[in-house]
Backbone as JSON, one array per atom type, in Angstrom:
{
  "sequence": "XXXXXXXXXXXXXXXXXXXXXXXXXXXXXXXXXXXXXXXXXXXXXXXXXXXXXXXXXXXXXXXXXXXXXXXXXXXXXXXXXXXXXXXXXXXXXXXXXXXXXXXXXXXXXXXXX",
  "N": [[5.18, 88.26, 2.55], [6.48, 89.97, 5.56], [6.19, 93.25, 6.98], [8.75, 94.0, 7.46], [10.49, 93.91, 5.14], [12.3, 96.26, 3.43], [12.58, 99.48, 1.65], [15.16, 99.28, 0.32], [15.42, 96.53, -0.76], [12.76, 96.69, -2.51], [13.51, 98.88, -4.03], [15.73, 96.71, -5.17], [14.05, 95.07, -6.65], [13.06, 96.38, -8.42], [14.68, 97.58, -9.86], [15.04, 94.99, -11.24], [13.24, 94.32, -12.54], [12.95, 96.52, -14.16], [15.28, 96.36, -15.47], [14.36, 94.31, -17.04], [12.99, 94.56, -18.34], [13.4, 96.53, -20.16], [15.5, 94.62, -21.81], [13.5, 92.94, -23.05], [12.4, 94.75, -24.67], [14.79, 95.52, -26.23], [15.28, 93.69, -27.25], [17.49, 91.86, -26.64], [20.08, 89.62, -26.38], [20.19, 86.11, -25.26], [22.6, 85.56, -23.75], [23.44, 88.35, -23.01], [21.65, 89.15, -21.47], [21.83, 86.46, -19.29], [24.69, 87.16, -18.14], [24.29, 89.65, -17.13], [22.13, 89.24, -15.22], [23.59, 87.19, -13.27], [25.59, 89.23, -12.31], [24.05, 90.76, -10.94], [22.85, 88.89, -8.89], [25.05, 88.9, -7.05], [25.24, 89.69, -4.37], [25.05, 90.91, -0.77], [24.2, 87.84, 1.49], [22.18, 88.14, 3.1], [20.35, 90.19, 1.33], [19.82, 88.84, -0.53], [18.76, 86.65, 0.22], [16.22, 88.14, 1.19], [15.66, 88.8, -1.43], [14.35, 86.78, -2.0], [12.06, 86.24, -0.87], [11.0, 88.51, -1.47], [10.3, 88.51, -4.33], [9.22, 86.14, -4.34], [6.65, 87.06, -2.86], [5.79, 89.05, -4.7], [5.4, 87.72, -6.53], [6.95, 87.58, -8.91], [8.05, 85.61, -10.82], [10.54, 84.86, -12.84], [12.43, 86.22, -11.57], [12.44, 85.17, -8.91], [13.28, 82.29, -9.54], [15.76, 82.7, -10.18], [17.36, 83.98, -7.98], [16.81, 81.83, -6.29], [17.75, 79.79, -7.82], [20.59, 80.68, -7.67], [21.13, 80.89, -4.92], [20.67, 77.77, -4.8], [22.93, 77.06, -6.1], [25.08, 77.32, -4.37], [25.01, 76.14, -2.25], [25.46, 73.57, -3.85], [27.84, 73.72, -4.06], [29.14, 72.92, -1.39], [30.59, 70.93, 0.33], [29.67, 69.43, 2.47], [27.47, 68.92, 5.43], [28.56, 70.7, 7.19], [29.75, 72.39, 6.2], [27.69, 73.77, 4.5], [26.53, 74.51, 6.58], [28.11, 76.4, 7.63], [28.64, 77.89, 5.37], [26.23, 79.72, 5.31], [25.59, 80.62, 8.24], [24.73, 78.81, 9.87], [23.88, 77.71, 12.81], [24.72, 74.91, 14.62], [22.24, 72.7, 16.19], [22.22, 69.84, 16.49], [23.34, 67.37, 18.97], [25.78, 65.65, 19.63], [25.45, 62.83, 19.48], [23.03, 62.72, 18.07], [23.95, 63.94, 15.49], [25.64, 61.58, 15.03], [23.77, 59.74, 14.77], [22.01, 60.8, 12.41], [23.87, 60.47, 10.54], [24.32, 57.39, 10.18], [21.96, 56.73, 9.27], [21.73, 58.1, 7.09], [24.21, 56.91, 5.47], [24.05, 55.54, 3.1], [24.05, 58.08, 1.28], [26.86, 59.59, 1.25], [27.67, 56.81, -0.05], [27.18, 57.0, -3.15], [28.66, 59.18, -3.67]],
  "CA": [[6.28, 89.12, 2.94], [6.16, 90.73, 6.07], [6.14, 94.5, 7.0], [10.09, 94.41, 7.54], [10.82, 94.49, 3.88], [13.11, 97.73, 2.96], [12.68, 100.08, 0.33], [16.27, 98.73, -0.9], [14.97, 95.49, -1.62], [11.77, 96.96, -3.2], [14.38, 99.35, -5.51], [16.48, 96.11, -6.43], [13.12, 94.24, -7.11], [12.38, 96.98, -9.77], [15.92, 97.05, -11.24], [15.49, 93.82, -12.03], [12.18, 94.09, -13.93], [13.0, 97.44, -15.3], [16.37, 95.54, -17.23], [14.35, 92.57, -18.24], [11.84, 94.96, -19.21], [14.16, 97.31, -21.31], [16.01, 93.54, -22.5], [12.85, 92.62, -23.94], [11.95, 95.91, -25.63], [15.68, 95.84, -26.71], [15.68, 91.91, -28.06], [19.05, 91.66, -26.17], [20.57, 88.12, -26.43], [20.39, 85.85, -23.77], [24.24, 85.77, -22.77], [23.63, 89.92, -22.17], [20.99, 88.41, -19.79], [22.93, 85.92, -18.27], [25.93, 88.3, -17.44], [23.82, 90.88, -16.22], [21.91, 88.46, -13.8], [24.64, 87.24, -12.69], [26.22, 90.41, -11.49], [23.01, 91.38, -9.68], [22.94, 88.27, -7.64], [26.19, 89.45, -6.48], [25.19, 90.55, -3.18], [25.16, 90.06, 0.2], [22.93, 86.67, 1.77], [20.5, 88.82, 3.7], [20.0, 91.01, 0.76], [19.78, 87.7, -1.38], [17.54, 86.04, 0.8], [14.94, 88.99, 1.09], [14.43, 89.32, -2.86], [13.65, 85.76, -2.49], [10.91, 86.65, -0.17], [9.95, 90.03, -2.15], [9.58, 87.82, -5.45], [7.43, 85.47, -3.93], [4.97, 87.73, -2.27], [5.0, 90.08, -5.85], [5.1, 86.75, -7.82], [7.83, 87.91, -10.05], [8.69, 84.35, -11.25], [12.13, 84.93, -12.67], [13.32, 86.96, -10.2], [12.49, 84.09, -8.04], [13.93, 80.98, -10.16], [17.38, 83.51, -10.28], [17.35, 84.06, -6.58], [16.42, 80.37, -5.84], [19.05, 78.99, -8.06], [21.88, 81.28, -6.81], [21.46, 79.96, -3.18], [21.44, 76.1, -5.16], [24.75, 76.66, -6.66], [25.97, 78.19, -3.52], [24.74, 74.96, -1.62], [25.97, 72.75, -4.27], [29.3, 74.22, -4.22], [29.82, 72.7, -0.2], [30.49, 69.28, 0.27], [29.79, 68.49, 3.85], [25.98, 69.65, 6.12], [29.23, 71.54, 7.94], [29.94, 73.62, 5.25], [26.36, 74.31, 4.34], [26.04, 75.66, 7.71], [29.24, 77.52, 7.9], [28.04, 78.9, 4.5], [25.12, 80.51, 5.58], [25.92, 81.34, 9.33], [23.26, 77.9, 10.73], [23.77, 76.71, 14.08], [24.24, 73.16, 15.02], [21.7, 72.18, 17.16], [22.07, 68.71, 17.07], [23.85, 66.59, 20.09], [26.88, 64.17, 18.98], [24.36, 62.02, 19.23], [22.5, 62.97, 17.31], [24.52, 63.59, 14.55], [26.3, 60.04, 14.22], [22.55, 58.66, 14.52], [21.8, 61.1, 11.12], [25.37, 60.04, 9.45], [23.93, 56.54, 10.21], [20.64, 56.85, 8.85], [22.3, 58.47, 5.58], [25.19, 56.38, 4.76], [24.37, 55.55, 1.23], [24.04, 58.94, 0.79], [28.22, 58.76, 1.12], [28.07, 55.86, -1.1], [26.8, 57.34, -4.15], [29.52, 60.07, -4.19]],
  "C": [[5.78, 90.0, 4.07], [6.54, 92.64, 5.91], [7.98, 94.94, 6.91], [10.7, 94.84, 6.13], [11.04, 95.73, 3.43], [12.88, 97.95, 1.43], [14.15, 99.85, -0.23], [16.03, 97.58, -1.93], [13.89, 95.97, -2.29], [12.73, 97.61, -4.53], [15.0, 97.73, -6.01], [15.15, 95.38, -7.36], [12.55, 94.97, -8.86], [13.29, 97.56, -10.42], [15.49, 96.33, -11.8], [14.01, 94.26, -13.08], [12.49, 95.3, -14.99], [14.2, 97.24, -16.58], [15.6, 94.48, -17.87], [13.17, 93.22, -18.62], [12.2, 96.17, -20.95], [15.26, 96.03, -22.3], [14.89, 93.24, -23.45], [12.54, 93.87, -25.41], [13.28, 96.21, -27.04], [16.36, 94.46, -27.79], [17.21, 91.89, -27.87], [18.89, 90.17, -26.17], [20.39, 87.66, -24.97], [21.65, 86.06, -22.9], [23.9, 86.89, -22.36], [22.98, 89.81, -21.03], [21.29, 88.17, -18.61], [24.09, 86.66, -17.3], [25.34, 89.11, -16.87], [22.87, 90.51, -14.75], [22.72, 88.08, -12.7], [25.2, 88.24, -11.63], [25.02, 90.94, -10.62], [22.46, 90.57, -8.73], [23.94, 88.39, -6.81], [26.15, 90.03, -5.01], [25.25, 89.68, -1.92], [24.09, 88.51, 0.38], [21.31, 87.3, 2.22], [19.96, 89.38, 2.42], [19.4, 89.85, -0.13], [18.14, 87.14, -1.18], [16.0, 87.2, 1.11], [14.77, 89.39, -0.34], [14.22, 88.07, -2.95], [11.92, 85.41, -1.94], [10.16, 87.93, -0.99], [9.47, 89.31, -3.65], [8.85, 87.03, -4.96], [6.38, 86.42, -4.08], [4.75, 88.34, -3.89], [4.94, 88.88, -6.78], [5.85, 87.45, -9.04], [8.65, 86.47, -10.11], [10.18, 84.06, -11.5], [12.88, 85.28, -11.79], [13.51, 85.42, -8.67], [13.06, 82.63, -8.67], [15.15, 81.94, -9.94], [18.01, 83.58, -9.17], [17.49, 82.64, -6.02], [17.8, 79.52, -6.15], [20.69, 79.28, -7.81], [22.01, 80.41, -5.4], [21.79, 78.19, -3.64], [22.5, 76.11, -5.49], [25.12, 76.89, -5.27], [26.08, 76.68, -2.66], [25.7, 73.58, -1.81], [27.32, 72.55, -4.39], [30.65, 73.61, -2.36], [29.72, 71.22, -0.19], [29.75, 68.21, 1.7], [27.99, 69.19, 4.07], [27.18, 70.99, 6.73], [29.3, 72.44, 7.14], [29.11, 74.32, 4.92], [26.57, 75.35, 5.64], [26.93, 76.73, 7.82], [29.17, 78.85, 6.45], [27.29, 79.73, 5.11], [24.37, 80.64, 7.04], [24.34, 79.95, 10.03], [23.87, 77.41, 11.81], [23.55, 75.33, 13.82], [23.45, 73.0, 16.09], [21.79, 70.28, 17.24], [23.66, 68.53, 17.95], [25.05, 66.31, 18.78], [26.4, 63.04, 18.71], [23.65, 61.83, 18.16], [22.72, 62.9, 15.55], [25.18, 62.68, 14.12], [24.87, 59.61, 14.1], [22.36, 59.02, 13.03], [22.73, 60.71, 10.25], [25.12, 58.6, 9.09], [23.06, 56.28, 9.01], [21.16, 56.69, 7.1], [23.33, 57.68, 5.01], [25.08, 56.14, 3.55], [24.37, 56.61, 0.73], [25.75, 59.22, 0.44], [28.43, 57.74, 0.07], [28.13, 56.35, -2.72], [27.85, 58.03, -4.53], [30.25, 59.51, -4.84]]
}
């Protein structure tokens, strides 16, 4: 993690451990878990995407499977590469070219659906 990392993301980083540290102490169920994870992936992408970078570097494991698998649903939830990108603001750099050669390439990927 570089130096850019904000003391916001450092506070949510130690929300999160301080509920799953007062969950354990409190032998809360998982659903209270679940629901409460939930609502604290709730945020913007940038904000998203930098506690997936602040759990790495501190090696807070969950925090990073929770983070990780938010962006997979989010992924899994688009059907096209277009949508992906239009999800999460990516530039096309490839040609026209380019992209029928990759649509090529992939076709059974199409098939399977």
């Amino acid at each position: 993690m570089d130096r850019s990392c904000n003391a916001n993301i450092l506070e949510k980083v130690l929300e999160y451990l301080t509920k799953h540290h007062e969950f354990d102490k409190t032998g809360a169920t998982q659903e209270n878990k679940d629901s409460w994870d939930k609502k604290y992936v709730e945020v913007e992408d940038e904000v998203l995407f930098n506690l997936i970078l602040a759990a790495n570097f501190l090696d807070v494991k969950d925090l990073l499977d929770l983070t990780c698998k938010t962006v997979a649903e989010y992924i899994k939830q688009c059907r096209t590469p277009e949508e992906i990108r239009q999800r999460f603001n990516i530039p096309n750099d490839f040609t026209p070219e380019e992209e029928e050669e990759v649509r090529k390439e992939n076709a059974w990927c199409d098939e399977t659906l």
